[in-house]
VOMARVO-112088 format. One line per field, with one value per residue: x, y, z of N, C-alpha, C, O in turn; residue in one letter. Coordinates in steps of 0.1 Angstrom, whole numbers, plus 5000, padded with zeros to 4 digits. Layout:
N
npx: c(X,...) $
npy: c(Y,...) $
npz: c(Z,...) $
capx: c(X,...) $
capy: c(Y,...) $
capz: c(Z,...) $
cpx: c(X,...) $
cpy: c(Y,...) $
cpz: c(Z,...) $
opx: c(X,...) $
opy: c(Y,...) $
opz: c(Z,...) $
res: c(A,...) $
END
This chain:
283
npx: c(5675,5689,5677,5683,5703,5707,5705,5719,5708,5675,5662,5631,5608,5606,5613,5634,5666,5686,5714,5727,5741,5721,5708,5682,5652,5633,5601,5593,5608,5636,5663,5688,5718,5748,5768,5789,5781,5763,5743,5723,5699,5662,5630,5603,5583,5592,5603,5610,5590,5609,5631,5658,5665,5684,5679,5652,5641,5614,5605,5583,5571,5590,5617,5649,5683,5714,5745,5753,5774,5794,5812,5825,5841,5850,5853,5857,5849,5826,5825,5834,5805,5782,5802,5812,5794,5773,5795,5815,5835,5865,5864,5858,5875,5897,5889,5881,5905,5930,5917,5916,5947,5949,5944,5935,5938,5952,5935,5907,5906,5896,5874,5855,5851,5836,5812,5806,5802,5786,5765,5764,5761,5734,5720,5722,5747,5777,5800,5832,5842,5873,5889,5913,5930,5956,5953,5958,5951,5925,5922,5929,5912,5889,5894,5898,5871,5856,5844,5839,5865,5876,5908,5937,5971,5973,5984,5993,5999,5986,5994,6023,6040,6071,6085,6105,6096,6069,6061,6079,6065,6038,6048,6050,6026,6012,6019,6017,5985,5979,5978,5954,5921,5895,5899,5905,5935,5942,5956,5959,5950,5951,5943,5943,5955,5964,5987,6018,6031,6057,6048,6026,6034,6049,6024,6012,6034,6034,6009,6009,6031,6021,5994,5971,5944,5936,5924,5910,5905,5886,5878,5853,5846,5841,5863,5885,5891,5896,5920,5936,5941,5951,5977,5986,5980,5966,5933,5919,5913,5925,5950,5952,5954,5972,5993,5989,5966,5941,5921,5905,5912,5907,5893,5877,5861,5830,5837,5826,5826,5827,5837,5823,5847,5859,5841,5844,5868,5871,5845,5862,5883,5870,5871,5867,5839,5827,5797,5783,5764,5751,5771,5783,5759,5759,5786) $
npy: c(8888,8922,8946,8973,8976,8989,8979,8971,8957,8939,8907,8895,8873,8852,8812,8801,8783,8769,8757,8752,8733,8721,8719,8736,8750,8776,8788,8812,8834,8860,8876,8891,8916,8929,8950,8926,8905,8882,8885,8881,8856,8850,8844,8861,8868,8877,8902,8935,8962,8986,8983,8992,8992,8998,8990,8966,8935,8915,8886,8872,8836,8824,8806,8810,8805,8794,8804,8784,8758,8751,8722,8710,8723,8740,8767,8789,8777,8784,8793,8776,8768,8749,8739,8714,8688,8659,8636,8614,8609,8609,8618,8639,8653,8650,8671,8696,8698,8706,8728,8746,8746,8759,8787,8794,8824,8848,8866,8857,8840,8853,8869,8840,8834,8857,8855,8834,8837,8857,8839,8823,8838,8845,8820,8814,8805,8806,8801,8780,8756,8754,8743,8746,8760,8787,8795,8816,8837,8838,8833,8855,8871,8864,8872,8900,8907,8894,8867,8837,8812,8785,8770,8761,8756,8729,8698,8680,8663,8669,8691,8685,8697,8715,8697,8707,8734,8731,8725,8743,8765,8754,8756,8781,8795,8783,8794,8820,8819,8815,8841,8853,8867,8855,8836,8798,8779,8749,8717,8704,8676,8669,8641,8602,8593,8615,8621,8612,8587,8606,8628,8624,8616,8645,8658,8646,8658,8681,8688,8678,8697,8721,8717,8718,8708,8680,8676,8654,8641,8611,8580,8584,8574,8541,8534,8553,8540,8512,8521,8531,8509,8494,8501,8503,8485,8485,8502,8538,8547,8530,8530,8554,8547,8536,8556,8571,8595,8583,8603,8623,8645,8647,8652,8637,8641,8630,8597,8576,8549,8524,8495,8475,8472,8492,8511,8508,8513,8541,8551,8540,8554,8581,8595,8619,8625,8644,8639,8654,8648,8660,8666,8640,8628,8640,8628) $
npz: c(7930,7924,7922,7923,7903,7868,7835,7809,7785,7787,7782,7781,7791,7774,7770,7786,7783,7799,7804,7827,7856,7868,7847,7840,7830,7820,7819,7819,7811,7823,7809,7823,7809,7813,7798,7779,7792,7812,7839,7853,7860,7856,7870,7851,7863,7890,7881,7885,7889,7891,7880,7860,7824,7791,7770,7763,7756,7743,7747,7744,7733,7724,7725,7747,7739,7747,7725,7698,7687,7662,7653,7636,7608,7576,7568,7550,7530,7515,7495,7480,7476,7460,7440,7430,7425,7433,7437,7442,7479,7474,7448,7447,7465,7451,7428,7444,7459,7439,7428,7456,7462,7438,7431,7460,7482,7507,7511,7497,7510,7536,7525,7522,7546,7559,7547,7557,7583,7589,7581,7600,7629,7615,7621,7643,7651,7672,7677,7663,7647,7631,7601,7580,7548,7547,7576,7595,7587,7582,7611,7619,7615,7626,7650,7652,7638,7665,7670,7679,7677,7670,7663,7643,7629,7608,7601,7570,7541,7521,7489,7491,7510,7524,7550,7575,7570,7581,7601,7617,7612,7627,7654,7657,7652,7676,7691,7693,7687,7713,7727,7721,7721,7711,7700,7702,7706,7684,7679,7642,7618,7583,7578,7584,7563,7548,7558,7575,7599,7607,7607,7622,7645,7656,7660,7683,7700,7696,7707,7732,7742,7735,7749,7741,7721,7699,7665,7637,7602,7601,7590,7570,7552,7531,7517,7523,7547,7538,7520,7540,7558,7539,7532,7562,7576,7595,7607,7604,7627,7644,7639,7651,7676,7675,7674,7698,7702,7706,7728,7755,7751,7721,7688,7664,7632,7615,7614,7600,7592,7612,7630,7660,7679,7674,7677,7708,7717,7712,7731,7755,7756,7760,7737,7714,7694,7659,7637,7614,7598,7574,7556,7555,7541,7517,7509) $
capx: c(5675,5692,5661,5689,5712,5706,5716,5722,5700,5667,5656,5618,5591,5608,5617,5652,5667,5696,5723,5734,5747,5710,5697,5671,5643,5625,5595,5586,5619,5641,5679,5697,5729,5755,5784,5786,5782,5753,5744,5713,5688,5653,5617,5598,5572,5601,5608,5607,5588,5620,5644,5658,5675,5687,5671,5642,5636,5605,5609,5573,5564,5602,5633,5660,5691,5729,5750,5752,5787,5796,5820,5837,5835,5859,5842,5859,5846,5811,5830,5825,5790,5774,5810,5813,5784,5769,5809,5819,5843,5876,5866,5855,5882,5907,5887,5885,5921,5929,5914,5920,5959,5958,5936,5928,5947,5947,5923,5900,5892,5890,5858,5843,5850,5832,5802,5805,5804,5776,5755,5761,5754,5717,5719,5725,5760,5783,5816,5831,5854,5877,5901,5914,5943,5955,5941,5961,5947,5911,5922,5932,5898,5881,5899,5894,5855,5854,5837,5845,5869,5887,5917,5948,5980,5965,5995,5989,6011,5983,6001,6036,6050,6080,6083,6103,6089,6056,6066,6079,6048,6030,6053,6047,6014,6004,6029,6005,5974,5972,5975,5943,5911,5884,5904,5912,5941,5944,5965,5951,5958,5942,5936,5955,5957,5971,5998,6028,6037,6065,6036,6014,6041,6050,6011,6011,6042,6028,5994,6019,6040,6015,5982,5958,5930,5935,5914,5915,5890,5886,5868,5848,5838,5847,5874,5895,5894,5901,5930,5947,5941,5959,5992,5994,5980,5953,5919,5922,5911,5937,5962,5950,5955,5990,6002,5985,5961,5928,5916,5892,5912,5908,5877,5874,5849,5828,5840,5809,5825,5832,5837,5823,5851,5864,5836,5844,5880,5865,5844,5868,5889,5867,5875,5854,5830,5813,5796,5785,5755,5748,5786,5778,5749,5762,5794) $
capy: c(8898,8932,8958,8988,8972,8991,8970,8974,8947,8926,8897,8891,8871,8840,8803,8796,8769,8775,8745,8753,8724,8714,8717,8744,8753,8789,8788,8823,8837,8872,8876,8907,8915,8945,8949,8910,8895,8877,8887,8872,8850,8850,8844,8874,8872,8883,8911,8949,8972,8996,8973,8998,8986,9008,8984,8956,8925,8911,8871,8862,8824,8828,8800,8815,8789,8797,8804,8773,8753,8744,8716,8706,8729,8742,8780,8794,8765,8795,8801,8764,8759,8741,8736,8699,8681,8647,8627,8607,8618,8609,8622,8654,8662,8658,8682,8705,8701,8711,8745,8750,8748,8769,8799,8803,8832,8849,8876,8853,8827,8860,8867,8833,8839,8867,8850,8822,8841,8865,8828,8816,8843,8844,8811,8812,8802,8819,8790,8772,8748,8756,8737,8754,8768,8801,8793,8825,8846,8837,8833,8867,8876,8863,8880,8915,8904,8891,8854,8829,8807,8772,8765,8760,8749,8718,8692,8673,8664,8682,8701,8686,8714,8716,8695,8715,8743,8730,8721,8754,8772,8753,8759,8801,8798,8778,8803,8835,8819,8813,8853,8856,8865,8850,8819,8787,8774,8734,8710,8698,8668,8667,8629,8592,8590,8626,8625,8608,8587,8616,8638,8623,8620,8659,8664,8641,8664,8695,8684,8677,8706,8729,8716,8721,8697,8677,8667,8650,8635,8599,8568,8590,8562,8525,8533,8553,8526,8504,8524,8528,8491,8484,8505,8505,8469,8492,8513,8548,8546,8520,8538,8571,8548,8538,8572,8574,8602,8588,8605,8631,8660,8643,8656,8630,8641,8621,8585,8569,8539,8523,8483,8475,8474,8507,8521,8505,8523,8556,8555,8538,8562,8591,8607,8627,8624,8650,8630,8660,8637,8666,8660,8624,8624,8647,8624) $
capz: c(7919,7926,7917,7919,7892,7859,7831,7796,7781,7795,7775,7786,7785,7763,7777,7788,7783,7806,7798,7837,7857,7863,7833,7838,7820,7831,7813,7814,7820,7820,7814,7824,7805,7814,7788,7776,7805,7817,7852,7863,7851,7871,7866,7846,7875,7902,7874,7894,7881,7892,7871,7847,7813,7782,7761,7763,7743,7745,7739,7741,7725,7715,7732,7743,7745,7742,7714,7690,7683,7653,7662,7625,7596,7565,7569,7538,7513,7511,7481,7466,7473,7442,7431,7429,7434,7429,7433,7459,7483,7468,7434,7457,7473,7442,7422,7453,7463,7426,7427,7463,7459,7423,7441,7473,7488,7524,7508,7494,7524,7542,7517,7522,7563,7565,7543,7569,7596,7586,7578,7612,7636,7612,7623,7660,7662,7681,7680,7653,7650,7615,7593,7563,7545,7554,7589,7607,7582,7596,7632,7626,7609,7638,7664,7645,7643,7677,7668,7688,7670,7673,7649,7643,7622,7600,7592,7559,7529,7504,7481,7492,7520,7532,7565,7585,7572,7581,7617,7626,7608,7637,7669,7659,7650,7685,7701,7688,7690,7725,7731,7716,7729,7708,7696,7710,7697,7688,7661,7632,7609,7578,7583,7583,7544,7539,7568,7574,7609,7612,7606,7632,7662,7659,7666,7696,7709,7700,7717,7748,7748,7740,7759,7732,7717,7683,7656,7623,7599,7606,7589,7565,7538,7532,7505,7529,7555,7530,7518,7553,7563,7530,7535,7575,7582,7609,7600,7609,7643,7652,7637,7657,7687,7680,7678,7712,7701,7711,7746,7757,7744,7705,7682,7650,7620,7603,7618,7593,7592,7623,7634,7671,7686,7673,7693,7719,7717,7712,7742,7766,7760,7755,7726,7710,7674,7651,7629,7604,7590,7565,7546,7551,7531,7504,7501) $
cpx: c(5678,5683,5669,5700,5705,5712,5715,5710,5689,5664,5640,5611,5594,5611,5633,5656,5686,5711,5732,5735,5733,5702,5682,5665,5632,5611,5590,5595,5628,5657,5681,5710,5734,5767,5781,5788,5765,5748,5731,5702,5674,5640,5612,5590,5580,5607,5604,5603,5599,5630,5644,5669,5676,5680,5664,5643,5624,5603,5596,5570,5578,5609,5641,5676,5708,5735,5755,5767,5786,5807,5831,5833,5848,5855,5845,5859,5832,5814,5832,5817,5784,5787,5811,5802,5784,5782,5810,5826,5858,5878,5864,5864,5895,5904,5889,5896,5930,5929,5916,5937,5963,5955,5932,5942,5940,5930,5916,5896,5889,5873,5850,5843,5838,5820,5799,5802,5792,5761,5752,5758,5737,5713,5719,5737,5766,5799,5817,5845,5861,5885,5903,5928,5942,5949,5952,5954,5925,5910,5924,5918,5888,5882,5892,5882,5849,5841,5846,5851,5876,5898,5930,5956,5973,5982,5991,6005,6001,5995,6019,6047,6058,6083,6085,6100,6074,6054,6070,6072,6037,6037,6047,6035,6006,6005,6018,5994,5967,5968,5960,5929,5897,5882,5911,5916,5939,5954,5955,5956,5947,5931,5948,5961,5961,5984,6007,6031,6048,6055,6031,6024,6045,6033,6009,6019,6036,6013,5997,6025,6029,5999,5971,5952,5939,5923,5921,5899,5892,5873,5855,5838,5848,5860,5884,5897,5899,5918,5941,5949,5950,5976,5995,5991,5966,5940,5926,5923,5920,5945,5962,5956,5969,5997,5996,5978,5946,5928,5908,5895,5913,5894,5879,5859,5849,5827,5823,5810,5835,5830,5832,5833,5862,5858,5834,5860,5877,5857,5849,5879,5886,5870,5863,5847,5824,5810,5789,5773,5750,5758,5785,5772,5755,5778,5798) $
cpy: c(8912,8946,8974,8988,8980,8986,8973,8965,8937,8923,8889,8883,8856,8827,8798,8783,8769,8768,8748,8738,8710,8712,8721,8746,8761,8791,8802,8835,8853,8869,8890,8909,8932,8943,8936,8903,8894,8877,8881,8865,8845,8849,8855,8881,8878,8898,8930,8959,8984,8994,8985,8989,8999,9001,8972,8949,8917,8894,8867,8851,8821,8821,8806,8806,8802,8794,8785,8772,8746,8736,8709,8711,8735,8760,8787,8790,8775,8794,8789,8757,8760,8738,8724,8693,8668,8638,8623,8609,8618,8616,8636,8661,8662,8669,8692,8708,8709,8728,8758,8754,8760,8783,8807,8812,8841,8860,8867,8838,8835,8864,8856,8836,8843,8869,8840,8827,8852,8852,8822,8819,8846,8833,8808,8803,8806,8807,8787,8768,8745,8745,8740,8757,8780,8803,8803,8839,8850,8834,8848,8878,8873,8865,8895,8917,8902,8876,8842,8814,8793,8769,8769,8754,8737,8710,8682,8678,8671,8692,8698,8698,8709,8710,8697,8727,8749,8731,8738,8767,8769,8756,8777,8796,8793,8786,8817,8837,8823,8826,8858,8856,8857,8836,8814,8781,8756,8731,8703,8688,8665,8648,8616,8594,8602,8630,8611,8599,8596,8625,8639,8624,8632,8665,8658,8652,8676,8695,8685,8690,8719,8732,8716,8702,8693,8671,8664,8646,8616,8592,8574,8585,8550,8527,8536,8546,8517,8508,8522,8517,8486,8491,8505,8490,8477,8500,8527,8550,8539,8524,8549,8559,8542,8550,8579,8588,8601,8589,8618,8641,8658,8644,8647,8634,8631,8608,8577,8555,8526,8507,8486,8475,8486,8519,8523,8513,8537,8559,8552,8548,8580,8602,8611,8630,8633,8642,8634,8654,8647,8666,8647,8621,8630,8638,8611) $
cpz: c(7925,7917,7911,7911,7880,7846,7817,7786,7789,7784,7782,7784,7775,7776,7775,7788,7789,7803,7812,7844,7861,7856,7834,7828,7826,7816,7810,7822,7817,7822,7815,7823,7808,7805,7776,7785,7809,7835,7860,7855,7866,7865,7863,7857,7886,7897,7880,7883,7881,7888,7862,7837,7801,7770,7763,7752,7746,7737,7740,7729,7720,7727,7732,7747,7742,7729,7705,7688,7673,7649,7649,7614,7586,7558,7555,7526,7512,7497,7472,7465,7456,7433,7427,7434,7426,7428,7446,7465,7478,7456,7438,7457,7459,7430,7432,7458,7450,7425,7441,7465,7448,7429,7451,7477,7499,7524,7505,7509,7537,7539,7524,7536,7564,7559,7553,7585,7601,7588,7596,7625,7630,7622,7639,7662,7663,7679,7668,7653,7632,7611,7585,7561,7544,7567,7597,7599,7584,7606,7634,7622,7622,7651,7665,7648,7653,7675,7669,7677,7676,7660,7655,7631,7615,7592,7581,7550,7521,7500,7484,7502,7521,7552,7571,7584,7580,7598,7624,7623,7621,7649,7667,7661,7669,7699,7703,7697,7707,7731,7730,7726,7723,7699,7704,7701,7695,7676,7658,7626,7604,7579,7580,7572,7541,7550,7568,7587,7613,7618,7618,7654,7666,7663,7680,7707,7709,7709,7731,7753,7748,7751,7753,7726,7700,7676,7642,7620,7602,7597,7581,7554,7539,7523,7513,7540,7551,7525,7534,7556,7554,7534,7551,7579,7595,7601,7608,7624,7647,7651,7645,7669,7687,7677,7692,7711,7700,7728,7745,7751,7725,7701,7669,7648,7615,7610,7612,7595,7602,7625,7650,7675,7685,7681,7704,7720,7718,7726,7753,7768,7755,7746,7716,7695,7670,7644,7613,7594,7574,7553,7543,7542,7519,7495,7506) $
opx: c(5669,5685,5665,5707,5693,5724,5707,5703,5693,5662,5640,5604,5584,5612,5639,5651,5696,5720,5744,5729,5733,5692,5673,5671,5623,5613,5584,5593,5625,5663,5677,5717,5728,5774,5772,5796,5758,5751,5731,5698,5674,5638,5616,5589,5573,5613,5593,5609,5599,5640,5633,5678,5668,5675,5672,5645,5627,5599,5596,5568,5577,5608,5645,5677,5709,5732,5762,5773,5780,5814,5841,5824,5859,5854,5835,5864,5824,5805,5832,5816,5783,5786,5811,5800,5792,5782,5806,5833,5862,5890,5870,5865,5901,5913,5899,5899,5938,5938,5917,5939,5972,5965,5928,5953,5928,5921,5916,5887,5882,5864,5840,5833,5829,5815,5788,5800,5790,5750,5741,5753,5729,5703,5716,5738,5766,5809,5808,5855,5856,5888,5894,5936,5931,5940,5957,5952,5918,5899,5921,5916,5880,5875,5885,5878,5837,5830,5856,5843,5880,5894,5934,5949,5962,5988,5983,6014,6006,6002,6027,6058,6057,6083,6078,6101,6069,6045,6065,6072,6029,6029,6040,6033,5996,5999,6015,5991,5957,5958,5955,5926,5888,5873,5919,5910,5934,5958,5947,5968,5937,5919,5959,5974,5964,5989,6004,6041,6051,6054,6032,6022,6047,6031,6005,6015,6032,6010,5992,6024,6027,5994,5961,5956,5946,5915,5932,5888,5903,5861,5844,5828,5859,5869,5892,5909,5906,5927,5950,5960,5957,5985,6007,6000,5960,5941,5936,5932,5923,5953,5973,5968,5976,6009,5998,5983,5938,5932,5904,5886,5918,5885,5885,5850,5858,5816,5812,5801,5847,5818,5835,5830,5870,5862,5828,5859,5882,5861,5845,5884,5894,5871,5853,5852,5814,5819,5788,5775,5746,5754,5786,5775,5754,5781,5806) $
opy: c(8916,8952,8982,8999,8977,8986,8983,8973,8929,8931,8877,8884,8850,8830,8793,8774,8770,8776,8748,8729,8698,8705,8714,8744,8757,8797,8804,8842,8857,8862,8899,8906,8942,8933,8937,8894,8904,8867,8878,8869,8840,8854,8864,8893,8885,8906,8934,8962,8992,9001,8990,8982,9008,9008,8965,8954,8911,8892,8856,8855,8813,8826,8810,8802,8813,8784,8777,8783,8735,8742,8704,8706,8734,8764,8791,8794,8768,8794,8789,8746,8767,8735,8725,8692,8665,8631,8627,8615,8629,8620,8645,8672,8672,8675,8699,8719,8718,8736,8770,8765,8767,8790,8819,8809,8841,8861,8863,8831,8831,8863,8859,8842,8836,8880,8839,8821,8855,8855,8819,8811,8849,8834,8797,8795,8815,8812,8789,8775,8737,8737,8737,8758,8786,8811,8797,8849,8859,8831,8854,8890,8881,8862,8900,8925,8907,8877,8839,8808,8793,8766,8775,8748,8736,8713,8674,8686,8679,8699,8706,8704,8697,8717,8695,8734,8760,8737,8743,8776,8778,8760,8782,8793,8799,8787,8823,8845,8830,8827,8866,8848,8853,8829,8819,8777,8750,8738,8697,8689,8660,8646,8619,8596,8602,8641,8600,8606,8594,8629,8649,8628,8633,8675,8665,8655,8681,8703,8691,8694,8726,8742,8715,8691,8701,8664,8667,8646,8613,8597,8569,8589,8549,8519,8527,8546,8510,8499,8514,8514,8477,8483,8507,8483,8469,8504,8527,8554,8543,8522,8554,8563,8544,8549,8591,8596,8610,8582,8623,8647,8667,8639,8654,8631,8624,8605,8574,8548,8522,8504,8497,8484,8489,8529,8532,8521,8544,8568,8557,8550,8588,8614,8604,8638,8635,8635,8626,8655,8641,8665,8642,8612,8623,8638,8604) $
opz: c(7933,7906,7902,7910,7881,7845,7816,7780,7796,7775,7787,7774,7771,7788,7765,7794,7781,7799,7810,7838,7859,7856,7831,7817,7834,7805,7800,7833,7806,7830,7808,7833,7807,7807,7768,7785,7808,7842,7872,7844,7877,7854,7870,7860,7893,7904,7877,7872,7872,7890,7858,7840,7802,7761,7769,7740,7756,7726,7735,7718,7710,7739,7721,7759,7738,7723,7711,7687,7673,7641,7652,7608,7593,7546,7549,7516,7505,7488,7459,7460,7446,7421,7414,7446,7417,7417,7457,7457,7476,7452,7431,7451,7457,7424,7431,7462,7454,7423,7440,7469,7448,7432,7452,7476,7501,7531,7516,7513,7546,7546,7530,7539,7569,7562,7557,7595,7612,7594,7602,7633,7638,7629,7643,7671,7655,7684,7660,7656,7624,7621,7578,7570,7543,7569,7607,7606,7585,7611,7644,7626,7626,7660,7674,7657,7655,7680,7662,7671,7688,7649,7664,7623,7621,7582,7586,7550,7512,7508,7480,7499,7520,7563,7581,7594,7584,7605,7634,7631,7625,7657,7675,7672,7673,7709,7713,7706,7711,7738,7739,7735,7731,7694,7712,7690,7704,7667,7664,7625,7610,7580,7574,7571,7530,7549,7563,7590,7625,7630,7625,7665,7678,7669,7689,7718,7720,7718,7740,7765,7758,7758,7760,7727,7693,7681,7637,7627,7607,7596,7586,7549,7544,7525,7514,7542,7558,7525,7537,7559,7557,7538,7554,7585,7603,7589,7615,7632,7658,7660,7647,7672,7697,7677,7696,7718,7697,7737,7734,7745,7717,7708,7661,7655,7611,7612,7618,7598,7600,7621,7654,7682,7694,7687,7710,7729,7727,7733,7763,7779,7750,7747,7713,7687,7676,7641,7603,7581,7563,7542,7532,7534,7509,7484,7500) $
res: c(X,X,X,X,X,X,X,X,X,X,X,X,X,X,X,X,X,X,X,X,X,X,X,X,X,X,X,X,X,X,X,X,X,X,X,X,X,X,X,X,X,X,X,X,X,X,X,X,X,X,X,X,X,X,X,X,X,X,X,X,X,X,X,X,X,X,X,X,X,X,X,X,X,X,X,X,X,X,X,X,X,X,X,X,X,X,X,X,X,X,X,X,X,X,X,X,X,X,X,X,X,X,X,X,X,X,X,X,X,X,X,X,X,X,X,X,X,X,X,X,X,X,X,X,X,X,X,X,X,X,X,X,X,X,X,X,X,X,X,X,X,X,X,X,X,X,X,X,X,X,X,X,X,X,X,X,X,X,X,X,X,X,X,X,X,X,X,X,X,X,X,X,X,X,X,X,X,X,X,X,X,X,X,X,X,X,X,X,X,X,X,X,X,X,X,X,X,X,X,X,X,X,X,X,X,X,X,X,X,X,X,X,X,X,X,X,X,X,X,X,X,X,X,X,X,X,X,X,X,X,X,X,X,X,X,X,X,X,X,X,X,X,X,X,X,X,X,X,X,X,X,X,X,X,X,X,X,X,X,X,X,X,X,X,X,X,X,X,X,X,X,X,X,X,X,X,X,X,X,X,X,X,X) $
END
């Protein structure tokens, strides 16, 4: 501990819960922050009475852990809680696709943003991982704000785009993002049943050319498994793996309804599940 460091912030007196490579746990612990940077972390009892700080926090009885990730979320639906309830997911998403297509505009999923974003640092999280329409107009909302962001381009046929419009909507957009300091860019596809095999092999290349992570929703309820099994002859997951898009850098939501040896594909080739149990139950 450097005694003649002056630091901008101590956090006192609370239990850390470090998430460092050993997986500490300082029971009665001090952090010392300068700027935004985290500079030492040390028992309270090693704490110098000659430590100066500009401000004190006093964590007694109080965990103090790292910022929370929220690893698959749709941040500017704030704006249709209680809209649709009680329907199952298909009947869901064509009333919400519905009103999302007639309405939403870059001003208004800035609104719910910035309702979402207000909810989640109450909340302790600091990450989040988006999908939405208008998704540069809240990468660029979360640049402005400084909240650490994940998103990108989202290919899907909703609403019928234009496909090479749509395609070179994502080469800029992955081209931008990367500049960015408080977004990580990736590709998106809304899921098997709203994309195209064209669709899905332009996300494989962009995954390639640009280096970034993909996700989709995946295996969400029996119906759409049932549906994709009926038009491709595969479930989603088998289909993700002949477009050669499961491996470690692939995030699937949801995956509710999974055969054994689907899960055995998923962890042999490490790819990666939210599983969102709170959307689950609601649909």
């Amino acid at each position: 501990m450097n005694t003649a460091q002056q630091y901008d912030l101590l956090i006192t007196g609370g239990k850390i819960v470090t998430m460092d490579a050993a997986l500490r746990i300082i029971d009665n612990g001090t952090i010392a922050i300068s700027g935004n940077t985290i500079q030492e972390i040390f028992s309270t009892d090693e704490l110098s009475s000659n430590l100066k700080a500009r401000k004190r926090i006093h964590a007694d009885g109080k965990v103090i852990i790292p910022g929370l990730i929220n690893a698959h979320s749709h941040i500017a639906m704030t704006l249709f809680r209680g809209f649709a309830e009680d329907l199952v997911l298909y009947k869901w998403l064509e009333k919400v696709w519905k009103y999302e297509l007639s309405i939403l505009s870059k001003k208004s999923v800035c609104v719910g943003s910035k309702l979402a974003f207000a909810e989640m640092i109450r909340g302790g999280v600091t990450c989040v991982h988006d999908m939405y329409w208008h998704y540069m107009a809240i990468i660029d909302l979360a640049e402005e704000v400084g909240f650490r962001l994940i998103s990108g381009p989202s290919i899907t046929r909703i609403g019928d785009p234009d496909f090479n419009e749509m395609i070179n909507a994502t080469h800029n957009a992955l081209k931008q993002i990367k500049d960015y300091h408080f977004v990580h860019p990736v590709v998106q596809a809304h899921s098997t049943y709203t994309t195209t095999p064209e669709m899905m092999h332009k996300v494989y290349e962009f995954k390639g050319e640009y280096g970034v992570s993909f996700t989709t929703h995946a295996s969400e309820n029996q119906a759409e498994v049932n549906d994709v099994r009926e038009k491709y002859g595969k479930t989603p997951i088998e289909l993700l793996q002949s477009y050669n898009l499961l491996d470690s850098g692939t995030v699937l939501a949801h995956c509710v309804k999974l055969e054994d040896h689907e899960i055995a594909l998923l962890s042999e080739s490490k790819t990666n599940v939210v599983h969102c149990p709170e959307s689950n139950l609601k649909l």
